[in-house]
MDTraj code that builds the backbone (N, CA, C; nanometers):
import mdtraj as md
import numpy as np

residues = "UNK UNK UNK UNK UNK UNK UNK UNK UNK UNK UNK UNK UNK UNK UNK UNK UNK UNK UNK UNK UNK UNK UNK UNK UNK UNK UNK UNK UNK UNK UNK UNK UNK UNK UNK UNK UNK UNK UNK UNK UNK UNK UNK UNK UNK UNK UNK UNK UNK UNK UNK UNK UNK UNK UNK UNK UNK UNK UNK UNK UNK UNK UNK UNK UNK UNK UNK UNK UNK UNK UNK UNK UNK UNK UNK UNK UNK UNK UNK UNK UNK UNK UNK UNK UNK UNK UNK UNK UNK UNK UNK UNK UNK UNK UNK UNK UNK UNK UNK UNK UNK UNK UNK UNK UNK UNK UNK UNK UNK UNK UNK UNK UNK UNK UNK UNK UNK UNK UNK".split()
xyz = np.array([
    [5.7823, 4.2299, -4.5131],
    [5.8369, 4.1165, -4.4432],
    [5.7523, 3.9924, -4.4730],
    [5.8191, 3.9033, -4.5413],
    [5.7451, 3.7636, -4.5085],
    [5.7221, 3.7183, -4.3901],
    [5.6116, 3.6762, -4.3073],
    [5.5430, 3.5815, -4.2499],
    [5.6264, 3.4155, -4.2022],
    [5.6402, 3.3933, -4.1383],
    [5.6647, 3.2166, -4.0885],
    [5.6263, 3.1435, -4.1265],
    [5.4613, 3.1339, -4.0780],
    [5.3656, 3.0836, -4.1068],
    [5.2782, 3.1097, -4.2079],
    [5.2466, 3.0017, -4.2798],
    [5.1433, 3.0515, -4.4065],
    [5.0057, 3.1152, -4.4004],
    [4.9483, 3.2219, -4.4399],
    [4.8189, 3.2719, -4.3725],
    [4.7456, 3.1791, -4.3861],
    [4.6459, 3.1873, -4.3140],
    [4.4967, 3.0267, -4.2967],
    [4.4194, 3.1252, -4.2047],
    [4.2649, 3.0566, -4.2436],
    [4.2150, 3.0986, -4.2027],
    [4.1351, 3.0007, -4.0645],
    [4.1348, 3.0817, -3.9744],
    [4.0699, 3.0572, -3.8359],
    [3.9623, 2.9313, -3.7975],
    [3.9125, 2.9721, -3.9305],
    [3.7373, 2.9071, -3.9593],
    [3.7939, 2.7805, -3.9738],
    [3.8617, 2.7441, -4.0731],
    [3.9115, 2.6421, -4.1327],
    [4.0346, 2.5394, -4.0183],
    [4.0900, 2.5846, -3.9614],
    [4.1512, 2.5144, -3.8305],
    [4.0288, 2.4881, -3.7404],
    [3.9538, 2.5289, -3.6986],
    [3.8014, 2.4978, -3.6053],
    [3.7458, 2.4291, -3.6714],
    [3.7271, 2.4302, -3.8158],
    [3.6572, 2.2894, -3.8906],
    [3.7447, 2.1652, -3.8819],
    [3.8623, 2.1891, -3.8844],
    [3.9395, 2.0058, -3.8985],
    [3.9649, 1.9737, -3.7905],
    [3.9391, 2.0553, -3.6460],
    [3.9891, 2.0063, -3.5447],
    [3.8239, 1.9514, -3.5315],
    [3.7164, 2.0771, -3.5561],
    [3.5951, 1.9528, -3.4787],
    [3.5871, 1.8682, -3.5730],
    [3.5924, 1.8025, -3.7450],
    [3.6080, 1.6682, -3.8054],
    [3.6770, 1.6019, -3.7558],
    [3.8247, 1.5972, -3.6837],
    [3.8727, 1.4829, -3.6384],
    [3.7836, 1.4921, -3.4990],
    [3.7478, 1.5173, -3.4133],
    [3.6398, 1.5332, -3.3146],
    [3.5195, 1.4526, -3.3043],
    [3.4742, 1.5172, -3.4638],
    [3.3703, 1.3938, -3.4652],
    [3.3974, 1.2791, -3.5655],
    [3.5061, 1.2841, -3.5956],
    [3.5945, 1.0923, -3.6234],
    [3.6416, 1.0266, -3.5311],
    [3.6300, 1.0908, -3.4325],
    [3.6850, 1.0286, -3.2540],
    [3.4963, 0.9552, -3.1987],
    [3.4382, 1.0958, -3.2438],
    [3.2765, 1.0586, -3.1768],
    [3.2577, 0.9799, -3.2320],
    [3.2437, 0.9126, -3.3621],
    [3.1669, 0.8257, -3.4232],
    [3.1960, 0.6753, -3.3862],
    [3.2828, 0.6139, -3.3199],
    [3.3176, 0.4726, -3.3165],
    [3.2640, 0.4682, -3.1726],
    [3.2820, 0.6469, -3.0878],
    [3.2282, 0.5896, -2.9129],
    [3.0525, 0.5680, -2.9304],
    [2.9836, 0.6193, -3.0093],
    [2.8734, 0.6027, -3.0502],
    [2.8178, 0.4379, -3.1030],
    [2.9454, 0.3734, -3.1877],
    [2.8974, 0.2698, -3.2731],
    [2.8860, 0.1730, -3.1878],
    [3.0288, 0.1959, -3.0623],
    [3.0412, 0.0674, -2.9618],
    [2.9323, 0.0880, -2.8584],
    [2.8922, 0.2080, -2.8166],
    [2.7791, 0.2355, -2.7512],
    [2.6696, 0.1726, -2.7957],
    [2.6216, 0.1434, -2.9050],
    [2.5332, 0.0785, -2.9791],
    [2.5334, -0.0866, -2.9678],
    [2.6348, -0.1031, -3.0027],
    [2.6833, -0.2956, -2.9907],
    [2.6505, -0.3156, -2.8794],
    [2.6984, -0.2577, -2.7347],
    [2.7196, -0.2517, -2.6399],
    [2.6102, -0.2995, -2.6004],
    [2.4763, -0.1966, -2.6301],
    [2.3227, -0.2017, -2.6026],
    [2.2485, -0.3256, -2.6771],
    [2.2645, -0.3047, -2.7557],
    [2.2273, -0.4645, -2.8742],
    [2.2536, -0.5496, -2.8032],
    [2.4070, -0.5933, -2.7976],
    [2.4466, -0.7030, -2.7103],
    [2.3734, -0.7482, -2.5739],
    [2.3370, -0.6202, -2.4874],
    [2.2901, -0.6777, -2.4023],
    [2.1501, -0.7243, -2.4035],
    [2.0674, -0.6205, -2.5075],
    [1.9442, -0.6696, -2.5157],
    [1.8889, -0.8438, -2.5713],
    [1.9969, -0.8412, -2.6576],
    [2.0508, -0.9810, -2.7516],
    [2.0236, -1.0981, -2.6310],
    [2.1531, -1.0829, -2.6103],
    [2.2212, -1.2053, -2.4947],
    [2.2137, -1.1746, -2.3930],
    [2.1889, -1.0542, -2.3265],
    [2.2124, -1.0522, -2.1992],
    [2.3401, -1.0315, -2.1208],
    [2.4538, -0.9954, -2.2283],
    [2.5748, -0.9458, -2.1665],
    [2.6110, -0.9117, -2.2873],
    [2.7481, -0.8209, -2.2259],
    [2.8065, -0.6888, -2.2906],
    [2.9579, -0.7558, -2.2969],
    [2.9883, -0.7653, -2.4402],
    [3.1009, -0.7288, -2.4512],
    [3.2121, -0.6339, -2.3910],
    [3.3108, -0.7168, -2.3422],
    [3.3939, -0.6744, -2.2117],
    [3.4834, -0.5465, -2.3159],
    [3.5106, -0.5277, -2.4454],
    [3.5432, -0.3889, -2.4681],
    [3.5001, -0.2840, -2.4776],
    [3.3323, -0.3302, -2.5601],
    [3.2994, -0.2092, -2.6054],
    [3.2572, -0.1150, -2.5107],
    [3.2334, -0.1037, -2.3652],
    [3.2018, 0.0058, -2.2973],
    [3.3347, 0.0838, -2.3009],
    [3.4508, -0.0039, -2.2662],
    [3.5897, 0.0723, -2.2570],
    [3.6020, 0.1409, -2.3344],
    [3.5877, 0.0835, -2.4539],
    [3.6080, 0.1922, -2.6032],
    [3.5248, 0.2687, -2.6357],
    [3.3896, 0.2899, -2.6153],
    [3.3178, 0.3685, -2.6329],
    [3.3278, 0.4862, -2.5018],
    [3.3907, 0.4554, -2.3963],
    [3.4225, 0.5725, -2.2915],
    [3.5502, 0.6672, -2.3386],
    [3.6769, 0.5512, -2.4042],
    [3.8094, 0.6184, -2.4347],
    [3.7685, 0.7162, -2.5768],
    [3.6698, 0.6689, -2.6301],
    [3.6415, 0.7461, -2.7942],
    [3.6006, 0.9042, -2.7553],
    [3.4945, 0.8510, -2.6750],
    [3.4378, 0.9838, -2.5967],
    [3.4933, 1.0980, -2.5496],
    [3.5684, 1.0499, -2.4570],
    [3.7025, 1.1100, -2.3699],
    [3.7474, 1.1994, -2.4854],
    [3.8332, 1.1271, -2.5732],
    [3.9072, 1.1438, -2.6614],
    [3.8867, 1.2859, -2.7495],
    [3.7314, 1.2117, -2.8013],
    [3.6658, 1.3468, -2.8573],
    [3.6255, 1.4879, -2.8115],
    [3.6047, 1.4747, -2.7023],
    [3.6022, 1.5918, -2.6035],
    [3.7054, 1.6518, -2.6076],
    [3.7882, 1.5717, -2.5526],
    [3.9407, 1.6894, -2.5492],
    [3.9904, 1.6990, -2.6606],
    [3.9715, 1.6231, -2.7644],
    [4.0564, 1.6584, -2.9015],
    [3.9706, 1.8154, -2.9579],
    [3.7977, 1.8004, -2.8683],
    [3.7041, 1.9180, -2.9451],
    [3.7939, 2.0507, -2.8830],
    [3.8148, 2.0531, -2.7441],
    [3.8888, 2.1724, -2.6824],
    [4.0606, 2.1854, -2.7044],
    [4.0964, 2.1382, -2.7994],
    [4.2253, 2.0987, -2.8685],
    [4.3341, 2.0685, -2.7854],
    [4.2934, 1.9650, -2.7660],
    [4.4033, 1.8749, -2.6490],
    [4.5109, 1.8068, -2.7300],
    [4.6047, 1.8213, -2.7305],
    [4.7229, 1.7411, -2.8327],
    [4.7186, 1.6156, -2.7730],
    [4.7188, 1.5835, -2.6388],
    [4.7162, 1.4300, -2.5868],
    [4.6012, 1.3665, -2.6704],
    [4.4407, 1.4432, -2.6577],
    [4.3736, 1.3766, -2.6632],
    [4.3493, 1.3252, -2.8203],
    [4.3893, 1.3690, -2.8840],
    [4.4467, 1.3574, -3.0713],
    [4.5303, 1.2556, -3.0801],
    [4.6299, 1.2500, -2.9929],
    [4.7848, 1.1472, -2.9986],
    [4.6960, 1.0464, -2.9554],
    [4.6149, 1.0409, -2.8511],
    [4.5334, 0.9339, -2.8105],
    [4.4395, 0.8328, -2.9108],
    [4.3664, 0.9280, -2.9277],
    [4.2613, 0.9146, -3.0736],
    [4.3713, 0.8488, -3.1886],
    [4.4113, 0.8785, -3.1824],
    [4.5270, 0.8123, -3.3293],
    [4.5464, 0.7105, -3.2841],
    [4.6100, 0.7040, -3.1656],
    [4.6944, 0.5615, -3.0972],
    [4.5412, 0.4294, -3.1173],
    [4.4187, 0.4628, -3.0614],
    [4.3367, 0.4098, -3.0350],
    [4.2912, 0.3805, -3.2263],
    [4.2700, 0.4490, -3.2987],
    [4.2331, 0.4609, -3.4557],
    [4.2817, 0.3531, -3.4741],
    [4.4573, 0.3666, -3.4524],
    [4.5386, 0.2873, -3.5319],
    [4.5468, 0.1219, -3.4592],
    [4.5212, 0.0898, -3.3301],
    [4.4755, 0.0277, -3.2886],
    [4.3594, -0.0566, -3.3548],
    [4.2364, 0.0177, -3.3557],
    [4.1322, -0.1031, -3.3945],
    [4.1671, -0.0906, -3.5653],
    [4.2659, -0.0355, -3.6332],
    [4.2641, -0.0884, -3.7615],
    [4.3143, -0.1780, -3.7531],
    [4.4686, -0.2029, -3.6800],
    [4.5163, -0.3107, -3.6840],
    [4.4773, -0.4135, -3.6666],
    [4.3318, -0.3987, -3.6013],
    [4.2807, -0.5719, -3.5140],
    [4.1675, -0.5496, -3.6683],
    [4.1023, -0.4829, -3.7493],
    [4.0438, -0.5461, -3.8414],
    [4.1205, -0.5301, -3.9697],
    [4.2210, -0.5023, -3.9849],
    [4.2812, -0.5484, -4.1107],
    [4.2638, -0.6814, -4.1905],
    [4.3122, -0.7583, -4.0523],
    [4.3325, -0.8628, -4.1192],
    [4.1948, -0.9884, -4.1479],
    [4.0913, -0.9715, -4.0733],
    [3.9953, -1.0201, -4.0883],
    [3.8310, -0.8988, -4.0841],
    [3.8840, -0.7879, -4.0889],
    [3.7579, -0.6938, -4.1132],
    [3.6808, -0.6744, -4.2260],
    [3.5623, -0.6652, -4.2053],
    [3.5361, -0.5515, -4.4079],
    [3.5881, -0.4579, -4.4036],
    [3.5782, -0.4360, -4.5458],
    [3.6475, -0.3707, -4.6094],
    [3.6513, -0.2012, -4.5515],
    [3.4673, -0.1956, -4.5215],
    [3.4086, -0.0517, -4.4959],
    [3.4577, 0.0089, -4.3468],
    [3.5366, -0.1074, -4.2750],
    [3.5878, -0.0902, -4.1346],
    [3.6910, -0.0597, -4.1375],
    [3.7984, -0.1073, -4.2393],
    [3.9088, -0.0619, -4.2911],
    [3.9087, 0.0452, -4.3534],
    [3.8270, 0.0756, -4.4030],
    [3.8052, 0.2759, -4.5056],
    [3.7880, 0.3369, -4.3719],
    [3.7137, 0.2804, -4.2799],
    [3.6800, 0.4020, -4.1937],
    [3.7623, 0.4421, -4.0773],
    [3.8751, 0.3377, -4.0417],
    [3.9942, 0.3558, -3.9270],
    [4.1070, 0.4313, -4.0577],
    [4.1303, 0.3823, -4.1352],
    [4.1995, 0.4822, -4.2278],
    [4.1267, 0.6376, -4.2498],
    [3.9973, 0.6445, -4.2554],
    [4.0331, 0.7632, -4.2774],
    [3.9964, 0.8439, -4.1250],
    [3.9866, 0.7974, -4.0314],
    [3.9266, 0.8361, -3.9048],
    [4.1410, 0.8574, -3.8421],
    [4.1920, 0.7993, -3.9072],
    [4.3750, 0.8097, -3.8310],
    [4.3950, 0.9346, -3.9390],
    [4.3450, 0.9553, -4.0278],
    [4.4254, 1.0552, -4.1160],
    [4.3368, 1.1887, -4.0846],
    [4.2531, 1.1883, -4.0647],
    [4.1943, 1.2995, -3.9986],
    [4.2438, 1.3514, -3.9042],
    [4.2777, 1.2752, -3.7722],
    [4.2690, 1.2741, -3.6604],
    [4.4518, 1.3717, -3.6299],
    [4.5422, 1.2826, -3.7643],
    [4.6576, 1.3191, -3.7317],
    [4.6865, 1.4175, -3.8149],
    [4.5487, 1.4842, -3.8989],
    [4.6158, 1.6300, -3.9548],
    [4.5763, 1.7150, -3.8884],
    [4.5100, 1.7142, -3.7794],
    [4.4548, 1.7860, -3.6814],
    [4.5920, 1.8452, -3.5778],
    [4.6735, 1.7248, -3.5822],
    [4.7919, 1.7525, -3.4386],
    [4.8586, 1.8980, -3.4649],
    [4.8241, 1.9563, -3.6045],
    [4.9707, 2.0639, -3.6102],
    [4.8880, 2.1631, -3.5602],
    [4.7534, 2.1394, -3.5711],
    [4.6939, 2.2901, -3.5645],
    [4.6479, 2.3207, -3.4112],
    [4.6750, 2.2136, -3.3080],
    [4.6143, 2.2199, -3.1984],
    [4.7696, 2.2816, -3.1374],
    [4.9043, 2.2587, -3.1685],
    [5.0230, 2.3517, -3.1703],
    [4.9917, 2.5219, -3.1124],
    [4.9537, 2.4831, -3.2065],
    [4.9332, 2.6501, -3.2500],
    [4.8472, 2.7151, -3.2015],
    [4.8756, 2.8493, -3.1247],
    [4.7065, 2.8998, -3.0206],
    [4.6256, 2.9404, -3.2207],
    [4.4735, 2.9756, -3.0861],
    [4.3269, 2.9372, -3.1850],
    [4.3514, 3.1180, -3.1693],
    [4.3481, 3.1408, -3.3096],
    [4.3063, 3.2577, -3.3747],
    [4.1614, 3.2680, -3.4096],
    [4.0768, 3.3768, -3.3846],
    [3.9524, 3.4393, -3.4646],
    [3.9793, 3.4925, -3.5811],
    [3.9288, 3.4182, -3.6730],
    [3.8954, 3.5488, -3.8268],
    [3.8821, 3.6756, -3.8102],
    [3.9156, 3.7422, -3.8754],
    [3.8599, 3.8983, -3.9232],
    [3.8081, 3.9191, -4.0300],
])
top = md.Topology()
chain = top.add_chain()
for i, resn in enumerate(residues, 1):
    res = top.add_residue(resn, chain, resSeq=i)
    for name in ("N", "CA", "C"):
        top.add_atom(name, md.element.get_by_symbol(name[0]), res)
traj = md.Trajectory(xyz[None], top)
């Protein structure tokens, strides 16, 4: 009998779900950083970056315990700050919301699907 589904292995769905995981972690980290700079800087905090560095967080957490919201989220939010540096970002901010949305949204099929162990 053929199969439905194509065989894959276990290991390999637990690796792309925690990479988009930690492509969710890495921007709540970066704004966490600005965040701190900023205040040490000037003395006040940019009125997003705590927000975004809490929603990244969030995000990553539940996308780590394979939350389909928290993936749809993470994307929504990805695709979000690409759009606001497209048009006046570098370049390296633009590589990194592109590839932080394409990660994030090859992750959605496998969080579908219950988590199998290898044999």
């Amino acid at each position: 009998m053929i199969p439905n589904d194509p065989p894959y292995d276990a290991h390999v769905d637990q690796l792309r779900v925690a990479i988009a995981s930690l492509a969710l972690v890495v921007p709540s980290v970066v704004f966490a950083f600005n965040a701190y700079i900023s205040y040490r800087e000037r003395g006040i905090v940019e009125p997003y970056d705590i927000p975004a560095a809490i929603a990244f967080l969030v995000a990553a957490i539940l996308a780590w315990r394979r939350s389909l919201a928290a993936l749809v989220g993470g994307a929504v939010l990805c695709a979000i700050y690409l759009a606001s540096v497209v048009a006046s970002g570098p370049a390296v901010f633009i590589a990194y919301w592109i590839v932080a949305l394409v990660l994030t949204v090859q992750a959605l099929p496998l969080v579908r699907r219950p988590p199998v162990s290898s044999t």
